[in-house]
C-alpha positions as CSV (number, residue, x, y, z in Angstrom):
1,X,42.7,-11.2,4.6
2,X,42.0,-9.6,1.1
3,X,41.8,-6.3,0.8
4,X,38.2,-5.3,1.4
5,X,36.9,-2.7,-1.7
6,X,34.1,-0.6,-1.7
7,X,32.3,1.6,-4.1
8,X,30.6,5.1,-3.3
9,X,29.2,8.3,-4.6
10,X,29.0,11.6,-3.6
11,X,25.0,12.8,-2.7
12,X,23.5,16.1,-2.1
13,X,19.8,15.1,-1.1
14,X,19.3,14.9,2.3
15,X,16.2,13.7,4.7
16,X,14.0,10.9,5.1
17,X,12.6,11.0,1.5
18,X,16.2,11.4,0.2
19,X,16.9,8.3,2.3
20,X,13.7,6.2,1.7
21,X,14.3,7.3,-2.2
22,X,17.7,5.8,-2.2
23,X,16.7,2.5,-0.6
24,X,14.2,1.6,-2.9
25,X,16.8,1.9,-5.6
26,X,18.9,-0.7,-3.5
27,X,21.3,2.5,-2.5
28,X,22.2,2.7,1.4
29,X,22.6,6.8,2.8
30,X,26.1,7.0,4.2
31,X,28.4,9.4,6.0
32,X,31.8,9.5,6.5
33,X,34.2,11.3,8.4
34,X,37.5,12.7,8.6
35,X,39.6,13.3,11.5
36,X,38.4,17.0,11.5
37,X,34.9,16.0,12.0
38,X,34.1,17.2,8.9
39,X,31.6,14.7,7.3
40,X,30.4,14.0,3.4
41,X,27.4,12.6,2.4
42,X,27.5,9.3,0.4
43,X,25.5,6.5,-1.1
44,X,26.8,2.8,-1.3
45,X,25.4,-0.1,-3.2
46,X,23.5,-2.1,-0.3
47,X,24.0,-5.7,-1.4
48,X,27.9,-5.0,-2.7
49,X,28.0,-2.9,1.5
50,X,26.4,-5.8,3.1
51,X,28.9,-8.5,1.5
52,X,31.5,-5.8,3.1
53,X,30.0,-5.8,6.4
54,X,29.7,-9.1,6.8
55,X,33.8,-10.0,6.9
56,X,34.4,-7.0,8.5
57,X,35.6,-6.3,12.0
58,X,35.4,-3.3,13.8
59,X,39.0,-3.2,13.0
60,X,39.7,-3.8,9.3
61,X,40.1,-1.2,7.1
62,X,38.4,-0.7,4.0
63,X,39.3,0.9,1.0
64,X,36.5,3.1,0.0
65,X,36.6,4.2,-3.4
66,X,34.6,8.0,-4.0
67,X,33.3,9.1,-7.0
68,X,35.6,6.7,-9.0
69,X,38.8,8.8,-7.3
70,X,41.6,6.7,-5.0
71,X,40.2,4.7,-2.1
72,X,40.8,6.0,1.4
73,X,41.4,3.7,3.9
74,X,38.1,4.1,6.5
75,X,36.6,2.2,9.4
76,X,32.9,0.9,9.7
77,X,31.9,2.8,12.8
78,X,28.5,2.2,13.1
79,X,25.4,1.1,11.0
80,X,21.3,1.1,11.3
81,X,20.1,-2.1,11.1
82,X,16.5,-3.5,10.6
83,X,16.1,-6.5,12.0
84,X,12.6,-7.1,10.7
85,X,13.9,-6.6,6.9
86,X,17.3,-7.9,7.0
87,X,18.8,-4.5,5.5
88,X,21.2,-1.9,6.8
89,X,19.6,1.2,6.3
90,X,22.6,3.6,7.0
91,X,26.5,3.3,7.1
92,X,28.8,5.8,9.1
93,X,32.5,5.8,7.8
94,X,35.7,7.1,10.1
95,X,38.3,7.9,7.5
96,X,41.9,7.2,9.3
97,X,45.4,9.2,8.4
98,X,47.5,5.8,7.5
99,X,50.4,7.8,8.8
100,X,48.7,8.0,12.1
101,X,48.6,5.9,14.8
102,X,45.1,5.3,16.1
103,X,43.9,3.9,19.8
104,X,41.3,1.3,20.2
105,X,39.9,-0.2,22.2
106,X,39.0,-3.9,22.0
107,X,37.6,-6.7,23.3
108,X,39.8,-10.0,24.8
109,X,38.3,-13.7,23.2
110,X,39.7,-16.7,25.1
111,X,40.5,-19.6,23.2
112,X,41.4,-23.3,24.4
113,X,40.4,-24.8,27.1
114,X,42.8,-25.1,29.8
115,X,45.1,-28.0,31.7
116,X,43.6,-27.3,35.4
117,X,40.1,-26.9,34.3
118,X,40.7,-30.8,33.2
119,X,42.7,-30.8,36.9
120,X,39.2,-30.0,38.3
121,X,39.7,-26.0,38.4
122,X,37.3,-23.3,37.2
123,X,38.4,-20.6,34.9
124,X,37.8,-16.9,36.0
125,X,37.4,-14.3,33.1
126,X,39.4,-11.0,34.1
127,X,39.4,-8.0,31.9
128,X,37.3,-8.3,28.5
129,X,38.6,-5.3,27.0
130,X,42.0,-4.1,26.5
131,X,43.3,-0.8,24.6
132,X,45.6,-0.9,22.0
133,X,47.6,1.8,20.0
134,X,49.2,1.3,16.5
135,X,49.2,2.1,13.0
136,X,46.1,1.7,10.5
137,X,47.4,-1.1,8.7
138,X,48.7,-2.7,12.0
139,X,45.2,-3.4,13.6
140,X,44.6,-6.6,14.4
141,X,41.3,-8.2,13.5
142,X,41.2,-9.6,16.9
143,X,42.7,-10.1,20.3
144,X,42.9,-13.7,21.2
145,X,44.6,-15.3,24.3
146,X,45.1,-18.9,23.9
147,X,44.5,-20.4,27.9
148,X,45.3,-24.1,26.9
149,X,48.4,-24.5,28.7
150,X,46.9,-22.3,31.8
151,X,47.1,-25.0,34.8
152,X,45.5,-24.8,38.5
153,X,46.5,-21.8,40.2
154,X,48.0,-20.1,37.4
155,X,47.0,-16.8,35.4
156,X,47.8,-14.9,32.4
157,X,47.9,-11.0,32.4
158,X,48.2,-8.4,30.2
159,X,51.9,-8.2,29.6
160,X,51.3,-12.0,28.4
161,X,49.0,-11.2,25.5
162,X,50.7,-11.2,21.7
163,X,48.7,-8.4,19.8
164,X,51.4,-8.3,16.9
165,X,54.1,-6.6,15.4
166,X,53.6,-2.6,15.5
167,X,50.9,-3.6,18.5
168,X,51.2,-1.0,21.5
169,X,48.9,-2.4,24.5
170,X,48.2,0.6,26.6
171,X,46.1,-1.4,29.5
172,X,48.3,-2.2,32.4
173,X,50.4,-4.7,32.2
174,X,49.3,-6.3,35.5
175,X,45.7,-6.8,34.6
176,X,44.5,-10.3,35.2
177,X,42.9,-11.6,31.7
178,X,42.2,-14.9,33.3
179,X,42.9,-17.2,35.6
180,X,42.2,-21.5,36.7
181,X,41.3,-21.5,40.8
182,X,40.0,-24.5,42.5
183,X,36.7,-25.3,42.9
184,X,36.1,-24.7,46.4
């Protein structure tokens, strides 16, 4: 995936007017965080955000470039949405250490469908969410189990799942993540 770039400026209003202000100028209020909790108000250019936003996971890092200076590598944490206009209407940045390792949670997305379902089984969802520890520019965008070769009576777990090279997973490593039973 290409690296994703994104512009931003420093701001010192503040408020709804502030906010509404910068909207109608097709600006988006942000915020974004260190790992001190310390947080400094931005603006972003809504439409060049929203192409952003759109590819992003809740994983990938983005290079946010402030006030023209070197881009910092943050994470989308969360953003207000209006669902009736189709906009974002606020963005709140986590800006991670590269040289420290972060842990995240994520969720599990099984793909295939599997040789004893075809055998007349049923496949059982186990965990959906496993945690994860690793480096910033080792996140992966997902965590995918492929359950194609998963036949009747048969399971995969935890210690089965390939999150990638620098990839800690923290969860157990006896957690079922799924599982083909007979129909009874």
């Amino acid at each position: 995936m290409e690296e994703l770039v994104l512009k931003a400026a420093s701001r010192t209003a503040t408020g709804k007017a502030a906010a509404k202000k910068l909207r109608a100028e097709g600006k988006l209020p942000a915020v974004m965080y260190n790992s001190k909790g310390e947080a400094f108000m931005l603006t972003v250019d809504e439409s060049e955000f929203t192409k952003v936003w759109k590819t992003a996971t809740a994983t990938t890092l983005v290079s946010l470039v402030v006030d023209g200076k070197e881009g910092k590598p943050v994470l989308i944490k969360a953003t207000e949405y209006d669902i009736i206009t189709d906009k974002n209407l606020h963005v709140d940045f986590h800006a991670v250490d590269p040289e420290k390792p972060l842990t995240v949670r994520m969720n599990v997305l099984l793909r295939g469908n599997p040789v004893g379902v075809r055998e007349g089984g049923a496949l059982e969802k186990g965990i959906a969410t496993v945690d994860i520890k690793c480096l910033p520019k080792d996140l992966p965008p997902r965590i995918v189990v492929d359950v194609t070769n998963l036949s009747l009576n048969a399971q995969l777990s935890v210690k089965d799942i390939n999150a990638g090279s620098g990839v800690t997973v923290l969860t157990p490593a006896d957690e079922i993540v799924a599982a083909v039973k007979p129909l009874r």
